[in-house]
C-alpha positions, 0 to 999 in steps of 0.5 A: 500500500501506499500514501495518496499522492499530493496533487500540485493543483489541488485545493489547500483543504484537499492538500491538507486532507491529503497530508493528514491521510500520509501522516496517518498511514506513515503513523500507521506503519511505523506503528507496526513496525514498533510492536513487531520489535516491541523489546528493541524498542522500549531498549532504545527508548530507555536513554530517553526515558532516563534522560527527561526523568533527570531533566524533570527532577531537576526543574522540579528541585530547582522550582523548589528551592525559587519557591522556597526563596520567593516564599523567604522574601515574602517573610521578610518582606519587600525591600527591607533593610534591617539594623541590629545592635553589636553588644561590643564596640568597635571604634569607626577610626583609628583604633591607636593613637602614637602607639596607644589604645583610645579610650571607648567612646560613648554611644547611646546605642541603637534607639527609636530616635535613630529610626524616627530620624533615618524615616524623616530624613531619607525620602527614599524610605517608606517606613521604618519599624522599631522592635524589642524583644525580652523572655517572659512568662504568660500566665493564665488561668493557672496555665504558664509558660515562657514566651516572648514579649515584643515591643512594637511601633505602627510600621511593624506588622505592614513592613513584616507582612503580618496581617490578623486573624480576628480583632483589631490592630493598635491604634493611636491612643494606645501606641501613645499612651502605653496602655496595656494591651496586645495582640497575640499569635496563633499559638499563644491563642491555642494553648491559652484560650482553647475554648473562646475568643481572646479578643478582650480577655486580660492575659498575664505577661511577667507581672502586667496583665494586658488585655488581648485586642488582636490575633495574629493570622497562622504563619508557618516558619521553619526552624531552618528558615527562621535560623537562616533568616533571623527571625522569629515564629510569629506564632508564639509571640505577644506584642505591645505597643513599643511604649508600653514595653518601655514603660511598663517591662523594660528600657535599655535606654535608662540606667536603673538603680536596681542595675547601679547595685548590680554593677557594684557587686560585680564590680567588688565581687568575680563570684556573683558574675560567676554565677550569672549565665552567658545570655545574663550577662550579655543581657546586662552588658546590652545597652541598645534601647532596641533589638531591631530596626526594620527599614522599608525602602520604597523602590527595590533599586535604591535598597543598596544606595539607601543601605549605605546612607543609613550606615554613614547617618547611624556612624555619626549618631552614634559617635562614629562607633559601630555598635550597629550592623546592617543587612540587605536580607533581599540582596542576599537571597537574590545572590542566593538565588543566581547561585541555585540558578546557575548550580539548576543549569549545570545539573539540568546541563548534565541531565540533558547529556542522558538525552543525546545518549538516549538520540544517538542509540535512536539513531544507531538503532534506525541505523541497524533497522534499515539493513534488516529491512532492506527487502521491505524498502524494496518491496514497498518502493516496487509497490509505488511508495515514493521516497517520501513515502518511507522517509516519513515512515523511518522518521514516525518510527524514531519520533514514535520510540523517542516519544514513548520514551518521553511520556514514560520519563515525565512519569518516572520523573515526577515520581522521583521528584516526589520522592526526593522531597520525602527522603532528603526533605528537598522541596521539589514542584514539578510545573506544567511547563516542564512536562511541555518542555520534557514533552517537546525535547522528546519529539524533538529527539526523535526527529533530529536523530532519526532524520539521518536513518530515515534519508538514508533508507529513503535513498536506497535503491529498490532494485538493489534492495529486492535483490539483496539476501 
């Protein structure tokens, strides 16, 4: 049998019927031709099917860990740059002078003013959050345990992406005036008001009792993340307003006489320091007003310029000593990003290698098949197919062996990403669009390295062919 021949003065829907009816037919017999060797077949589709497998894997980790960082930026939020205190000074200049260590200059460390004045005079910032943090115990009902106590201004739950479940935000008389209330994570709510709404209860913090006006919307932070990340789980936090912390828990800005006393002792006694723990001890040598300063810049472009002014603005705030750093945690997980991308490249690059491999044993494979099937070319040429006619049947074969092994490689490939999320714990997404690339590689596969064994039977003689033994 063969195809029906294109007339050059046929109609377009004639001439298109007829190219679908030739490519059916080809299809047809290229078919047969691959049941018919059904264990050489699935042999050669192997390269292929281990070869998009890889490359399937691979896009699915590299989505993965973008998903992950993208998720890591919404955490931390969009543009922001964040300052927290060093405990231990470091001058800004020259450390000697004629052979001889300075004296420490003073500092009044890391305070609200500072993130009042960055706000104000930088017209590129958009706001700014103050924020600190002391251990406590949250009591109620008989029900204790320890928790975080975080003081913070109006900028800090917009700028770090917190939104609320029920109840309302702080307002202005409250921020003002210290009043002494608070807005609650998720699982504070959980273990303390288990069976109604927090909302207006009284909750004991240390020795204040707040009363309770908001809860925090769950939001899910690893510990890997939140250690990477510097951050804490939302979740287990009580926050007040910063003057009520301040006011009513703790200020690092104000020397106590309670603190004065403390220092005499250490300072006539190396027993009662001895005694103290290290987290103690820094605690007492701490003396920033805050523990973090969130700035929040209002075009991505100028986080790097603005970083630097902030740096510069706080050398001289604080008499050129730096008891401050400052981090771009957007920065850093861009450039982490271009690394995962580029190390995604080389292992895609790597995987892809398994698919010229998988094409060339296409190739050698069709290559094999035409000196087997030299009489059949012959017979069909005798019949009346035309070159043509067997080029697109060795070329259906190759597309429909490389193809096969393609659907079967998308298979195996998401199976293998799902389980190297449960075994290494490596979150992988397998995307649409890597199934389409996989999918068109595949075809593609199949026509490039089929193309050479298909022209090569399409050559051949048929009187040689029918005669050959």
């Amino acid at each position: 049998m063969t195809a029906v021949p294109l007339a050059p003065g046929a109609p377009p829907v004639s001439r298109a019927r007829a190219l679908a009816a030739h490519i059916v037919f080809s299809g047809g017999i290229a078919a047969e031709a691959v049941v018919h060797n059904k264990l050489r077949a699935s042999l050669t589709s192997l390269g292929i099917l281990f070869g998009v497998a890889s490359v399937i894997a691979m896009l699915a980790i590299g989505n993965g860990a973008e998903q992950e960082i993208l998720a890591q930026m919404k955490l931390l939020g969009a543009n922001n740059i964040v300052i927290t205190p060093i405990i231990e000074q470091k001058e800004g200049k020259n450390e000697k002078d004629d052979g001889k260590k300075q004296a420490k200059r003073f500092t009044p460390g890391l305070t609200h003013l500072d993130a009042q004045a960055i706000k104000a005079t930088l017209p590129a910032v958009a706001a700014t959050s103050s924020e600190v943090v002391i251990n406590s115990v949250i009591t109620r009902e008989g029900h204790h345990r320890s928790g975080k106590v975080v003081g913070v201004d109006a900028s800090y739950f917009p700028v770090m992406n917190l939104h609320l479940a029920e109840g309302v935000m702080f307002a202005d008389r409250q921020l003002t005036n210290a009043l002494p209330v608070a807005i609650i994570g998720q699982g504070v709510k959980s273990r303390f008001f288990t069976t109604e709404s927090p909302v207006g209860r009284p909750l004991k913090v240390g020795t204040q009792w707040l009363t309770v006006v908001g809860v925090l919307e769950d939001r899910k932070v690893s510990t890997e993340s939140a250690k990477s990340l510097g951050i804490r789980d939302a979740n287990m936090d009580v926050y007040v307003p910063l003057s009520t912390m301040l006011l009513r828990f703790r200020n690092r800005g104000e020397v106590t006489q309670a603190e004065m006393e403390v220092a005499a002792q250490q300072g006539n006694s190396n027993d009662a320091d001895s005694s103290q723990t290290e987290e103690q001890r820094a605690e007492m040598r701490n003396y920033h007003q805050l523990d973090k300063v969130i700035v929040q810049v209002g075009q991505s472009s100028d986080v790097g310029a603005v970083a630097d002014v902030v740096r510069r603005m706080l050398q001289r705030r604080h008499n050129d000593v730096t008891d401050f750093e400052i981090t771009v945690p957007e920065l850093l997980l861009k450039q982490e990003q271009n690394t995962k991308a580029i190390f995604n490249v080389v292992l895609g690059s790597i995987a892809s290698i398994s698919l010229i491999v998988g094409g060339i044993g296409i190739m050698n494979i069709m290559l094999a098949s035409i000196l087997e099937r030299i009489k059949e070319i012959g017979v069909r040429r005798a019949m009346g197919a035309t070159q043509r006619d067997v080029l697109a049947q060795f070329l259906s074969e190759a597309v429909m062996i490389s193809l096969a092994g393609g659907i079967a490689g998308i298979i195996v490939g998401g199976l293998l990403a799902s389980l190297i999320q449960r075994l290494a714990h490596i979150n992988t997404i397998v995307s649409a669009s890597s199934v389409i690339v996989a999918f068109g590689v595949s075809v593609a596969v199949g026509l490039v390295f089929g193309i050479m064994p298909a022209r090569k039977a399409a050559m051949q003689d048929p009187i040689v062919c029918l005669r050959y033994e």
